[in-house]
BAKOL-673232 format. One record per residue (C-alpha): x, y, z; residue in one letter; residue number from 1. Coordinates in steps of 0.05 Angstrom, whole numbers, plus 5000, padded with zeros to 4 digits. Layout:
% residues N
<rec u="X" v="Y" w="Z" resn="a" resi="NUM"/>
...
END
This chain:
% residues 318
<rec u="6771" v="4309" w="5547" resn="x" resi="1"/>
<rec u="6838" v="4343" w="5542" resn="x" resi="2"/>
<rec u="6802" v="4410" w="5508" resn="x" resi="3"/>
<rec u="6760" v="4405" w="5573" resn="x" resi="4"/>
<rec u="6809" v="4417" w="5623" resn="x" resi="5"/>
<rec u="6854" v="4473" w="5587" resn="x" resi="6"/>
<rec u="6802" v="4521" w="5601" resn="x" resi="7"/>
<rec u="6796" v="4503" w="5679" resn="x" resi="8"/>
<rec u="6866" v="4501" w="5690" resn="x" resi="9"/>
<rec u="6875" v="4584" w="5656" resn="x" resi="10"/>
<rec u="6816" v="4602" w="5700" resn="x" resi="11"/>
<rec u="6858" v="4577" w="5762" resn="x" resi="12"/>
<rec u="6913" v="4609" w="5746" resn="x" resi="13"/>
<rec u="6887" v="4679" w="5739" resn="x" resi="14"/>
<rec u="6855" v="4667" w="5804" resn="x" resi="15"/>
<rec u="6915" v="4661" w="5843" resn="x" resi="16"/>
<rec u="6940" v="4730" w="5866" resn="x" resi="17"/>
<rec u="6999" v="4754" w="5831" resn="x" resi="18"/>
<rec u="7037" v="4776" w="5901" resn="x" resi="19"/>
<rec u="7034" v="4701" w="5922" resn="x" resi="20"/>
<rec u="7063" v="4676" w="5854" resn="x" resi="21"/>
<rec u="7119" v="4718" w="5853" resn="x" resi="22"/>
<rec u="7145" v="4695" w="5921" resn="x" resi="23"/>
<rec u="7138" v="4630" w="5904" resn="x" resi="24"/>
<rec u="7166" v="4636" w="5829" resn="x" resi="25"/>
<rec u="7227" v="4604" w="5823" resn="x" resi="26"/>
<rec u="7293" v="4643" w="5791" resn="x" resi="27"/>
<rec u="7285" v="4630" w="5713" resn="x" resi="28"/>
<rec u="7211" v="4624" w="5710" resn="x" resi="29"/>
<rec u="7197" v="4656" w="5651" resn="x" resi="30"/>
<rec u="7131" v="4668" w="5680" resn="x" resi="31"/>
<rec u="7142" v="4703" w="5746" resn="x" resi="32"/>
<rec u="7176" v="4765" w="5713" resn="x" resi="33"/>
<rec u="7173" v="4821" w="5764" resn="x" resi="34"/>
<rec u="7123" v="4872" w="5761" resn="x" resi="35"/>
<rec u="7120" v="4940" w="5791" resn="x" resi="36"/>
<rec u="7056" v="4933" w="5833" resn="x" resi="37"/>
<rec u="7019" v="5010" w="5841" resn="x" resi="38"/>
<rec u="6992" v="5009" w="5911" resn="x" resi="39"/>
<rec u="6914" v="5032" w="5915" resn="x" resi="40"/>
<rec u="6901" v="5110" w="5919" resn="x" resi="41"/>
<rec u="6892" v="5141" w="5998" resn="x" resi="42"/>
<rec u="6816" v="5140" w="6013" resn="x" resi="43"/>
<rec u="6799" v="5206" w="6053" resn="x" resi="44"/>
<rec u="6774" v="5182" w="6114" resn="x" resi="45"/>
<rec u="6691" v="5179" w="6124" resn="x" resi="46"/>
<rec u="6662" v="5229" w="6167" resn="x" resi="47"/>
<rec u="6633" v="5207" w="6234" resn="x" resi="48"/>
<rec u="6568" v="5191" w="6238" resn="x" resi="49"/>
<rec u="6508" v="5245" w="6263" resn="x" resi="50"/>
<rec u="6490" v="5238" w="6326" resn="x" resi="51"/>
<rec u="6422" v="5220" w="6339" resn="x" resi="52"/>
<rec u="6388" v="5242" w="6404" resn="x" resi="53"/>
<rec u="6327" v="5201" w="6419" resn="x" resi="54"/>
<rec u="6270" v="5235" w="6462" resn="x" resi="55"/>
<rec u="6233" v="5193" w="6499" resn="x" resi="56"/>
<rec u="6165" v="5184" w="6482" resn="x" resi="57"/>
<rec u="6107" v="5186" w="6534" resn="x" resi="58"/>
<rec u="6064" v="5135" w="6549" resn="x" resi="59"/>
<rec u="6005" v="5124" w="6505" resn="x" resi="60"/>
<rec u="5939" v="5104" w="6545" resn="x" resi="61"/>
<rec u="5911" v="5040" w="6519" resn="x" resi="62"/>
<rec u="5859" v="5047" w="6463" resn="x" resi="63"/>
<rec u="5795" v="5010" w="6484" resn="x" resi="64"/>
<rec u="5770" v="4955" w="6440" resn="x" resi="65"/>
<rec u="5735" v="4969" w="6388" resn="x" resi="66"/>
<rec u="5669" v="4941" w="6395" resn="x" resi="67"/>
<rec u="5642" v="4930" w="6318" resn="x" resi="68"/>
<rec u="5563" v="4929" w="6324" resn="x" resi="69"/>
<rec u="5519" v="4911" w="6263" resn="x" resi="70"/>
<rec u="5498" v="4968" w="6225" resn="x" resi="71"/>
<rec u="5415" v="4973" w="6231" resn="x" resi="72"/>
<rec u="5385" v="5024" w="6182" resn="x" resi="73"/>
<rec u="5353" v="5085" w="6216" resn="x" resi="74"/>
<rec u="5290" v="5098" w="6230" resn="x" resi="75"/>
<rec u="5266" v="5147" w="6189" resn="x" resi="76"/>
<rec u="5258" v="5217" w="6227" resn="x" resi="77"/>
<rec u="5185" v="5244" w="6250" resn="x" resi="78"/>
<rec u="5167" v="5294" w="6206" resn="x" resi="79"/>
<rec u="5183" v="5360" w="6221" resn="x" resi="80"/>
<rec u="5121" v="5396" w="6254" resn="x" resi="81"/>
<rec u="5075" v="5438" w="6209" resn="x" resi="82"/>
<rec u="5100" v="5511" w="6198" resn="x" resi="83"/>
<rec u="5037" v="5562" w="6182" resn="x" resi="84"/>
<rec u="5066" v="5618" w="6147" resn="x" resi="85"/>
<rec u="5028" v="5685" w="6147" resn="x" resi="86"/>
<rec u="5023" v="5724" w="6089" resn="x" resi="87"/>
<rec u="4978" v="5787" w="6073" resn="x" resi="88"/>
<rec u="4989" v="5783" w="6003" resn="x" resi="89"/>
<rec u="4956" v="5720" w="5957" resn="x" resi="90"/>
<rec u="5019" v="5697" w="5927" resn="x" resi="91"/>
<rec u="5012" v="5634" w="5978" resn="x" resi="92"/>
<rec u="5060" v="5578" w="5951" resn="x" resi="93"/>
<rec u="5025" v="5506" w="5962" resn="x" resi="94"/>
<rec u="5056" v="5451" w="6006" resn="x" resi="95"/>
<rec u="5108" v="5407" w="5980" resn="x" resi="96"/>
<rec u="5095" v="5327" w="5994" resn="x" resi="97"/>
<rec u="5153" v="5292" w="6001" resn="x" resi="98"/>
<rec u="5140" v="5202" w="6009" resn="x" resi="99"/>
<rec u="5194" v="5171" w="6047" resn="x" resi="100"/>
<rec u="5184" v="5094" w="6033" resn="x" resi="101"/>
<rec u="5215" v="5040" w="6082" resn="x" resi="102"/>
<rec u="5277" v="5018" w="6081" resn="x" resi="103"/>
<rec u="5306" v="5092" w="6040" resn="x" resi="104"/>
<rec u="5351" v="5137" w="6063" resn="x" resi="105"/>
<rec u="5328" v="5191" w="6109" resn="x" resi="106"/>
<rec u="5319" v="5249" w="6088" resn="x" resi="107"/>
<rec u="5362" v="5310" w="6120" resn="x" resi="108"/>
<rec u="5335" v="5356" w="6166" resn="x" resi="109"/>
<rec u="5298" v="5406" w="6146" resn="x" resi="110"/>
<rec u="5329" v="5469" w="6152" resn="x" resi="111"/>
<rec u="5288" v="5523" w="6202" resn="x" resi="112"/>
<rec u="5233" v="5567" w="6181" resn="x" resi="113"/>
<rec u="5232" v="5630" w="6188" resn="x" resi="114"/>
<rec u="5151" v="5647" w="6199" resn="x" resi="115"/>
<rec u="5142" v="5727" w="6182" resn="x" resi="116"/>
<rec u="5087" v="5761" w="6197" resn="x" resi="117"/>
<rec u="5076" v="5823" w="6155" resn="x" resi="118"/>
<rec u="5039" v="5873" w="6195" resn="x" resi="119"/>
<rec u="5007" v="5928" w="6149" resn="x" resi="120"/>
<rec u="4993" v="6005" w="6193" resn="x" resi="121"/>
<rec u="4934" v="6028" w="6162" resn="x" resi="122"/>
<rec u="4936" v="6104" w="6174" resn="x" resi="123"/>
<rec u="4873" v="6125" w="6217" resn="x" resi="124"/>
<rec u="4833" v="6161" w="6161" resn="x" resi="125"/>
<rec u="4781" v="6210" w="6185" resn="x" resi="126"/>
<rec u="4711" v="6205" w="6192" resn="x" resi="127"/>
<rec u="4685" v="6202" w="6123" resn="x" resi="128"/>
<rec u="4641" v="6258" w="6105" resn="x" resi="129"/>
<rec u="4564" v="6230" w="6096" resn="x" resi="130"/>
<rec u="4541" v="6237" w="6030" resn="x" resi="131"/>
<rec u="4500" v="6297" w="6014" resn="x" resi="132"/>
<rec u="4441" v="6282" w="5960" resn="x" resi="133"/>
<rec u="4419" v="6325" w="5911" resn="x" resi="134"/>
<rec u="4352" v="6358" w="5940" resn="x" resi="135"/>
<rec u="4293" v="6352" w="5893" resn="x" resi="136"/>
<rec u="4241" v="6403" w="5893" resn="x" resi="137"/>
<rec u="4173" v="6373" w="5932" resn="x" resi="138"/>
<rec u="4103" v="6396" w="5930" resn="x" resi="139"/>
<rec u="4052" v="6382" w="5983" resn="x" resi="140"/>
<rec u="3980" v="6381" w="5995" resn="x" resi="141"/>
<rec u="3966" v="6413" w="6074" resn="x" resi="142"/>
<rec u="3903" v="6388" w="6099" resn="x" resi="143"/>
<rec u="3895" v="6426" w="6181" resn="x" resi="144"/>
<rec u="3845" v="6440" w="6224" resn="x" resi="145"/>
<rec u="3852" v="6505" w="6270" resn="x" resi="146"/>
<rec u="3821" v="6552" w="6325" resn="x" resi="147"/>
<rec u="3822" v="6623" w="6334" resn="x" resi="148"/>
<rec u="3824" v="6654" w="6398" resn="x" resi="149"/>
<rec u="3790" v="6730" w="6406" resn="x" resi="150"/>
<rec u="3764" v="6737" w="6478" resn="x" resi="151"/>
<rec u="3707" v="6771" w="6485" resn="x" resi="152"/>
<rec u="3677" v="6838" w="6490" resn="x" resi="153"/>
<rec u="3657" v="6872" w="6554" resn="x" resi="154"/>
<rec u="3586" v="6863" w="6566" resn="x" resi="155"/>
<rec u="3582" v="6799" w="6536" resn="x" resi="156"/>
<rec u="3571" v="6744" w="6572" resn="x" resi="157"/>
<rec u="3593" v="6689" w="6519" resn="x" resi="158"/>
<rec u="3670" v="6682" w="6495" resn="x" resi="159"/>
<rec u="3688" v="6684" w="6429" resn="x" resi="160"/>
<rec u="3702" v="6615" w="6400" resn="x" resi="161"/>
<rec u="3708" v="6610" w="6327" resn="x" resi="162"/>
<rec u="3756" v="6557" w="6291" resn="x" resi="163"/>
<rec u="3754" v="6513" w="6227" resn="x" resi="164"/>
<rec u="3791" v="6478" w="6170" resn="x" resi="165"/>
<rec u="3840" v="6495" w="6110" resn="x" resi="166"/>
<rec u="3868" v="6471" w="6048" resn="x" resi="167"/>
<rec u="3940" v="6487" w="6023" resn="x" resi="168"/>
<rec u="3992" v="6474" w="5967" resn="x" resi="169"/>
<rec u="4066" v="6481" w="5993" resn="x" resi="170"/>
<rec u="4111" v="6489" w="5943" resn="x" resi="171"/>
<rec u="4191" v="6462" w="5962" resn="x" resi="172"/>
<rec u="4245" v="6485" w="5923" resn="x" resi="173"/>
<rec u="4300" v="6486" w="5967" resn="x" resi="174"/>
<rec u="4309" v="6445" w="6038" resn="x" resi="175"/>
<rec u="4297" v="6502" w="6077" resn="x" resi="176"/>
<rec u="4248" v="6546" w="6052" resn="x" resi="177"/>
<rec u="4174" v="6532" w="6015" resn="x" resi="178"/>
<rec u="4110" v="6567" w="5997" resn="x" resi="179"/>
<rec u="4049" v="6556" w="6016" resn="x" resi="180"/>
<rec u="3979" v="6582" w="5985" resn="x" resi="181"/>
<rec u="3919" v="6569" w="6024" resn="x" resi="182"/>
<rec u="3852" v="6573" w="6040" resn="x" resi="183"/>
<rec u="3806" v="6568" w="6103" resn="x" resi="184"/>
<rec u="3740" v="6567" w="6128" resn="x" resi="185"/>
<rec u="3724" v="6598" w="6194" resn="x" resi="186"/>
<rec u="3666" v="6602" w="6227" resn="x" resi="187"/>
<rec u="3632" v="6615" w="6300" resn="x" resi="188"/>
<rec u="3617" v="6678" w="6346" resn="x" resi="189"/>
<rec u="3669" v="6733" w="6340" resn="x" resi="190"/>
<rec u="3688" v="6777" w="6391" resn="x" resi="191"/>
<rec u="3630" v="6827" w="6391" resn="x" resi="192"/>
<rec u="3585" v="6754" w="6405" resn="x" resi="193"/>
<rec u="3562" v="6770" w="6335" resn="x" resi="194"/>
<rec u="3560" v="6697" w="6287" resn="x" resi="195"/>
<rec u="3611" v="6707" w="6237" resn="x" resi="196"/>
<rec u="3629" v="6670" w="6168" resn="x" resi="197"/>
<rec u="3702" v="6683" w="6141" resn="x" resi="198"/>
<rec u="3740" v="6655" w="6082" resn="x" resi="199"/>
<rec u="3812" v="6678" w="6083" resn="x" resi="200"/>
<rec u="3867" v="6674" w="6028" resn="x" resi="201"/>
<rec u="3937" v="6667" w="6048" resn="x" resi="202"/>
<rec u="4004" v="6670" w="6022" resn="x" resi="203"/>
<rec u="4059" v="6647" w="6070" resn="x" resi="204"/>
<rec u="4127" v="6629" w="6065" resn="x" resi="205"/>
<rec u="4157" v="6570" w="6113" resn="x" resi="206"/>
<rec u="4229" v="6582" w="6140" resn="x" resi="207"/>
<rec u="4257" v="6511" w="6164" resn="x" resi="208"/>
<rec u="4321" v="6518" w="6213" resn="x" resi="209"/>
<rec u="4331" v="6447" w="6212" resn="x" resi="210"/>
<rec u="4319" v="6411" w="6149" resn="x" resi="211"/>
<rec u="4361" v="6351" w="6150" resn="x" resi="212"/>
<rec u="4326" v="6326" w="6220" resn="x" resi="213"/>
<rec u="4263" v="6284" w="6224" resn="x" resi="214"/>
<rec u="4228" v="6340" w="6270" resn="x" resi="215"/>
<rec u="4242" v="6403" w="6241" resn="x" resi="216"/>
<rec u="4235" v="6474" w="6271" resn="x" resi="217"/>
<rec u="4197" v="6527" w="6229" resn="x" resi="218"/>
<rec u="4182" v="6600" w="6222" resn="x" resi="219"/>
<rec u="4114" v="6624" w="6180" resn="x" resi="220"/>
<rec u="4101" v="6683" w="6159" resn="x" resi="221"/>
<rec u="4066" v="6719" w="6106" resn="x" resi="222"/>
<rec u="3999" v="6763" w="6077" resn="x" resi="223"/>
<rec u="3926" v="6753" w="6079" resn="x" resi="224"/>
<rec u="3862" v="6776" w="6050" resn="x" resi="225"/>
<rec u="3794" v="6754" w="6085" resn="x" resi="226"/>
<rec u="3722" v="6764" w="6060" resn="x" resi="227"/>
<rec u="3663" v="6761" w="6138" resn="x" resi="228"/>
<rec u="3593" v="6758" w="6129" resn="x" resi="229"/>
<rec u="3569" v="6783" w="6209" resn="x" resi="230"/>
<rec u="3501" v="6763" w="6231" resn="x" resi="231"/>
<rec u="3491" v="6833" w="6279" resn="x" resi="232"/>
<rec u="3450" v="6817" w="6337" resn="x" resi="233"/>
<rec u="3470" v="6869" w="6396" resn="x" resi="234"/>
<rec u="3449" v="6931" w="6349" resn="x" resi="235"/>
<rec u="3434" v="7002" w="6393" resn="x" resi="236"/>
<rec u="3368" v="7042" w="6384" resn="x" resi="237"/>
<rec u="3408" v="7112" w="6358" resn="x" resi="238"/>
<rec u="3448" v="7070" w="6301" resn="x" resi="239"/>
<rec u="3427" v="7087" w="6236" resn="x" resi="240"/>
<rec u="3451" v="7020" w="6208" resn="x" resi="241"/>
<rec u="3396" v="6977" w="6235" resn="x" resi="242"/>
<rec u="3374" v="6913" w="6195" resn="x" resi="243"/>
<rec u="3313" v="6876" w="6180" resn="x" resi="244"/>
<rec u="3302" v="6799" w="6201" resn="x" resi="245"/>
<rec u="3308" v="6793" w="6130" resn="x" resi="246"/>
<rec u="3378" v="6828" w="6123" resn="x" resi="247"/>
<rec u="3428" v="6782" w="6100" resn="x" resi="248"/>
<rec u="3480" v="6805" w="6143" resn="x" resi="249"/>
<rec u="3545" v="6856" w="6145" resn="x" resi="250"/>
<rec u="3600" v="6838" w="6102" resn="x" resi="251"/>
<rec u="3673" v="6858" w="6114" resn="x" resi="252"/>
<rec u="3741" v="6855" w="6080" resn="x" resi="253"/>
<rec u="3809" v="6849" w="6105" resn="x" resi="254"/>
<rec u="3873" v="6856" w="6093" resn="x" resi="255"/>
<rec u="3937" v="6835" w="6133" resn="x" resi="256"/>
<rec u="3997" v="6803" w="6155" resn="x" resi="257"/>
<rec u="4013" v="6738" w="6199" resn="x" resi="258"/>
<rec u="4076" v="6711" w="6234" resn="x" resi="259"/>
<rec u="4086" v="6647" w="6277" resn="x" resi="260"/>
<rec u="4123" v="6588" w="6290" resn="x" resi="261"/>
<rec u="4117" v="6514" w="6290" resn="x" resi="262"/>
<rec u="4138" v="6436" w="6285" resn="x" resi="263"/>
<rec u="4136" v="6395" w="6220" resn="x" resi="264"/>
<rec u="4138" v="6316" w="6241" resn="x" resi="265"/>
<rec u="4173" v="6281" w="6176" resn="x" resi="266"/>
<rec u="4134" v="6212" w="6191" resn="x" resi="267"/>
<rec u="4149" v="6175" w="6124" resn="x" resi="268"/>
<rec u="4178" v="6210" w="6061" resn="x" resi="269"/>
<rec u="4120" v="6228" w="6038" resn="x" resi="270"/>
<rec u="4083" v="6240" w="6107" resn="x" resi="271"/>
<rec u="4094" v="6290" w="6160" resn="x" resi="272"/>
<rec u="4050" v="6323" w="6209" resn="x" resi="273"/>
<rec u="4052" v="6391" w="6246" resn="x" resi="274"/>
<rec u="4029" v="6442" w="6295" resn="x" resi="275"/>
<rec u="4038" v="6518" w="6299" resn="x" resi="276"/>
<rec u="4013" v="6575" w="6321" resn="x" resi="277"/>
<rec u="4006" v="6651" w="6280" resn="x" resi="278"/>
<rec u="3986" v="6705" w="6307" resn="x" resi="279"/>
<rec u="3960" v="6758" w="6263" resn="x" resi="280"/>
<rec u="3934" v="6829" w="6247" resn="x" resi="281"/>
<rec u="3886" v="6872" w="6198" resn="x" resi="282"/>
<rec u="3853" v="6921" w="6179" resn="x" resi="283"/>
<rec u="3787" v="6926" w="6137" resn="x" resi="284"/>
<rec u="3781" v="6952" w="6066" resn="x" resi="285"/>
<rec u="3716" v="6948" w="6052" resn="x" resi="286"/>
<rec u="3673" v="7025" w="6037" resn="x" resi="287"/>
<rec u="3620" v="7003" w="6100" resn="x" resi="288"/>
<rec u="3628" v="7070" w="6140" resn="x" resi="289"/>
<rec u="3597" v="7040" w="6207" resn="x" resi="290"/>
<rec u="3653" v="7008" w="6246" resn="x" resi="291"/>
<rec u="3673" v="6940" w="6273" resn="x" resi="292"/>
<rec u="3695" v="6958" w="6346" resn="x" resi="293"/>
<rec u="3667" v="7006" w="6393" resn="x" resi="294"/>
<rec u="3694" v="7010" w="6468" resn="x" resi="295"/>
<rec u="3640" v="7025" w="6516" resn="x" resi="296"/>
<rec u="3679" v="7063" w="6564" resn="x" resi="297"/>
<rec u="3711" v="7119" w="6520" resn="x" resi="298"/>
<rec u="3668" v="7109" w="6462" resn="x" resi="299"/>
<rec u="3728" v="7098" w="6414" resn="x" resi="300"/>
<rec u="3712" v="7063" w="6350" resn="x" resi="301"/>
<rec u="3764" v="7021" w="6302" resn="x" resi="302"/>
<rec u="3769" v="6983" w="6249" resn="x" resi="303"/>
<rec u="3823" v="6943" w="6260" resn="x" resi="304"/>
<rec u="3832" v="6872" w="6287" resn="x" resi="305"/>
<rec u="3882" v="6815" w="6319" resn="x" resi="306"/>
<rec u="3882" v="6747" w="6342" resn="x" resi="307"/>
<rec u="3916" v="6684" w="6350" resn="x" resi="308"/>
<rec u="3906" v="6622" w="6303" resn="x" resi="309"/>
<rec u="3932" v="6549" w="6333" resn="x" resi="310"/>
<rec u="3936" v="6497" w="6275" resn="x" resi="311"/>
<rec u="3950" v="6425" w="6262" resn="x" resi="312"/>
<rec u="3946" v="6373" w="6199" resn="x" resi="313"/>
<rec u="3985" v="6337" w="6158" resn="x" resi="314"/>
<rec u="4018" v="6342" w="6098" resn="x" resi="315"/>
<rec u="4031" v="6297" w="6043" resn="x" resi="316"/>
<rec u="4088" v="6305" w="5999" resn="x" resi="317"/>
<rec u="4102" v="6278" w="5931" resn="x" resi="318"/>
END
């Protein structure tokens, strides 16, 4: 107990301030010896304190309640409407599907397309030349019929009418040009009213001015040589060449030239038909000294001959 209260009573002691016990310390207290007491240092003295201004602060408007509404998923969006792209080349991508299934997030809108439309100039380009073929050589059979027109001789009641049919082989090489070799057979009165018999050879040559069109435009022209047998009937009493009932007729020869014109009809490719018309000129050859022609007024006697031939046939061409 006593070693209890030792140690409360020093504690008080210290506690008490040492001004106070030395005014109350009695003279010859060996405790309450005088002490020089150091006084506590000068504190500067604080600054003031900052002035604070306070601004007045305006009025803030009353925020609105906030309303807090269930979130509902979105619909999902409408699809976008279809886009048709144009392109003139053939690298065409295909279509992407896309599935949205219910209750998923929608999809973000799909950003714009752009539709281009490629627009190729093709330069005008002129008119394509037609293609020329190669010509091939033809050769024809000429199968015609034909008429010759003379007049007639003074005196003689009758007209000369004589006309008959040939037989040709035309010869092609080229578009515009071909041969032809004939021969005809002509018979009827001539112009003295004498019956006549003629075979004629002929060599022409057929000029073609247009030989690309269907109807073509032609120019004839070449030589002849012609054999006549002449049945005399009008012979005078003076003439020294007088025949028999028996006589088998005058013969002649010819030889001369012919030039005309005409119209070849191209029907088919191998088919065409024509007309023309030659007119033509000769002289005889043969040693016969009695001549052909007399004229009754001046008594003038010749040999030579003309006429006009009008054809038309067909030709078939392979």
């Amino acid at each position: 107990m006593r070693y209890c209260l030792t140690p409360a009573l020093i504690a008080v002691a210290l506690s008490v301030p040492l001004p106070a016990l030395a005014q109350e310390c009695p003279p010859g207290s060996w405790f309450c010896e005088e002490t020089e007491v150091v006084p506590p240092p000068e504190v500067a003295p604080a600054p003031p304190p900052p002035v604070v201004v306070q601004v007045p602060v305006p009025p803030v408007a009353p925020v609105p309640p906030v309303v807090v509404v269930p979130s509902v998923p979105p619909r999902a969006a409408p699809p976008p409407p279809r886009v048709v792209v144009v392109q003139s080349d053939a690298t065409r991508q295909a279509p992407q599907i896309v599935i949205i299934t219910p209750g998923a997030r929608p999809l973000p809108p799909p950003p714009p397309v752009r539709v281009v439309r490629r627009v190729v100039t093709v330069p005008a380009r002129a008119k394509p030349t037609p293609i020329r073929k190669r010509w091939k050589s033809e050769l024809g059979l000429n199968l015609r019929l034909q008429g010759i027109a003379l007049g007639k001789s003074e005196g003689e009641g009758e007209e000369a009418r004589m006309g008959g049919l040939g037989l040709s082989l035309r010869y092609r090489p080229w578009r515009a040009f071909a041969l032809d070799a004939g021969v005809d057979v002509i018979g009827g009165v001539d112009y003295n009213g004498d019956k006549r018999m003629e075979l004629p050879l002929s060599l022409n040559g057929l000029l073609y001015v247009n030989p690309r069109s269907r109807v073509q435009f032609y120019f004839i022209g070449g030589i002849h040589w012609s054999h006549a047998k002449v049945d005399v009937r009008n012979q005078l009493a003076e003439d020294e060449f007088i025949h028999s009932e028996d006589d088998n007729g005058i013969e002649y020869t010819y030889f001369g030239g012919q030039l005309g014109a005409g119209l070849d009809f191209r029907l088919w490719r191998h088919v065409s038909l024509f007309i023309d018309g030659v007119g033509f000129m000769r002289e005889r050859t043969d040693d016969n000294p009695r001549p052909e022609f007399t004229d009754p007024d001046t008594g003038r006697t010749t040999n030579a001959s003309g006429g006009g031939i009008f054809r038309g046939g067909l030709t078939i061409w392979w």
